[in-house]
C-alpha positions in Angstrom: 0.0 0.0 0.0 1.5 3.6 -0.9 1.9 6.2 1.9 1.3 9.8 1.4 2.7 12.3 4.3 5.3 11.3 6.8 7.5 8.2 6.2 6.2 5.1 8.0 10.1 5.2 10.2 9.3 8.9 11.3 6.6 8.3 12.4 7.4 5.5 14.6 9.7 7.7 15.6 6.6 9.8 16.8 5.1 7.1 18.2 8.0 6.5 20.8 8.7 10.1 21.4 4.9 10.3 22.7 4.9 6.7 24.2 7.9 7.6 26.6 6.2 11.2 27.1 2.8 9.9 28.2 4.7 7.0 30.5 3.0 4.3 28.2 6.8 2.5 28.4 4.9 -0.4 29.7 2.8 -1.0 26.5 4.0 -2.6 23.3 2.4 -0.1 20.8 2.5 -0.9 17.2 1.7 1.3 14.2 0.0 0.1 11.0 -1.0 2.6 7.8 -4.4 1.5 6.8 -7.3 2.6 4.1 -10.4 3.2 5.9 -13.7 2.0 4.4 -16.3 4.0 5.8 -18.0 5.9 3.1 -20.1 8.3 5.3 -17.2 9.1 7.5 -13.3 10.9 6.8 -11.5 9.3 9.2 -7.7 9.7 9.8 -6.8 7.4 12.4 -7.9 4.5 15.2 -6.5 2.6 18.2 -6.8 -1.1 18.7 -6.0 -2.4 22.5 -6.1 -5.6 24.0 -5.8 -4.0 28.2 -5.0 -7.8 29.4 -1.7 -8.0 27.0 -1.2 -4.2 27.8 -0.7 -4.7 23.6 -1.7 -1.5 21.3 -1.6 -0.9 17.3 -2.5 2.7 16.3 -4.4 2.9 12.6 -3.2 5.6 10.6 -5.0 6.6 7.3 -2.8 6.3 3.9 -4.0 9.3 2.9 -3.5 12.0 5.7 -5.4 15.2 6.1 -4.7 16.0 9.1 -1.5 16.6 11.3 0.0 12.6 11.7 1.7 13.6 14.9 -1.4 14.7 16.2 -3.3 11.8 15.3 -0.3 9.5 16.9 -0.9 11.5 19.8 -4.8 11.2 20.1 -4.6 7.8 19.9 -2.5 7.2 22.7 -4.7 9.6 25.0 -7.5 7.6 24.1 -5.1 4.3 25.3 -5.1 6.4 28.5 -8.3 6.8 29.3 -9.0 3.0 27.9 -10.6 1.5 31.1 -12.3 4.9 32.0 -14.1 4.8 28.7 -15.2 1.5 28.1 -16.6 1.9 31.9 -18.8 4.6 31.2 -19.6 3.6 27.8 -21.0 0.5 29.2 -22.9 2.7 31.2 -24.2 4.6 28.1 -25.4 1.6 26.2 -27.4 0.3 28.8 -30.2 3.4 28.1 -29.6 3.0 24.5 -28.1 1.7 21.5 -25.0 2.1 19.9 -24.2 5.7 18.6 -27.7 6.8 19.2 -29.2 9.0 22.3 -26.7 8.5 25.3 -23.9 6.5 23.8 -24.0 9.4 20.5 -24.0 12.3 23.2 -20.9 10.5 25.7 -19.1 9.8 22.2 -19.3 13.1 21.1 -18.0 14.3 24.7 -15.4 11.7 24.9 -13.9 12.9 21.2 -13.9 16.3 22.4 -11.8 15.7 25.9 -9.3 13.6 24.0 -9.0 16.2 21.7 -8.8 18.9 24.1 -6.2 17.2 26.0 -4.0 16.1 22.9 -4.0 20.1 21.9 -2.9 20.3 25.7 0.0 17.6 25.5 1.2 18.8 22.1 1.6 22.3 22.7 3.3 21.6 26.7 5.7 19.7 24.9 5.9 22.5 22.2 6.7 24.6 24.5 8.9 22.7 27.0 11.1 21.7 24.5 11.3 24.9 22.0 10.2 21.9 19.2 8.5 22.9 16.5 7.0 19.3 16.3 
């Protein structure tokens, strides 16, 4: 499959850089480029976890429109508030069905704190380091 964007080695390199940074060094955390299928949805990346195994791969698109460092970097907050939100998603589904009344509203307020806190993580380390990635 051809990659567009970053090369696949930089951004493993990413991927350790925010591994160590977010104290996952106790996860193996794999990365695979990936197409996508959903028609009705753009999507540019996805995380995969198995909590026993303390295993992880991040899915990033082949065709990037979005910052890939940021996407690395979303994923893995989402690996850090794994447990949290499968707990309250349980929660959600038991008053309705998937991606519909409750589990559509805490979905939609789940994307929007990991994305808060990845614009938080990005730009502390922006700024703590004087990188400009």
């Amino acid at each position: 499959m051809k990659k567009e964007g970053i090369s696949l080695g930089e951004l493993k390199k990413k991927l350790k850089k925010w591994q160590k940074n977010l104290l996952l060094n106790n996860w193996v955390i794999s990365l695979k480029i990936v197409d996508f299928k959903r028609p009705d949805f753009c999507q540019s990346g996805d995380i995969k976890v198995d909590l026993k195994r303390k295993k992880a791969t991040v899915l990033l698109t082949s065709r990037p429109f979005r910052d890939e460092e940021k996407v690395i970097l979303h994923e893995l907050v989402h690996l850090l508030l794994w447990d949290f939100d499968h707990f309250c998603e349980r929660l959600a589904l038991k008053h309705s069905r998937p991606m519909q009344g409750d589990h559509d509203k805490y979905f939609g307020k789940l994307e929007k704190q990991v994305s808060q806190l990845t614009e938080i993580y990005y730009f502390n380390y922006k700024k703590r380091t004087g990188s400009k990635t």
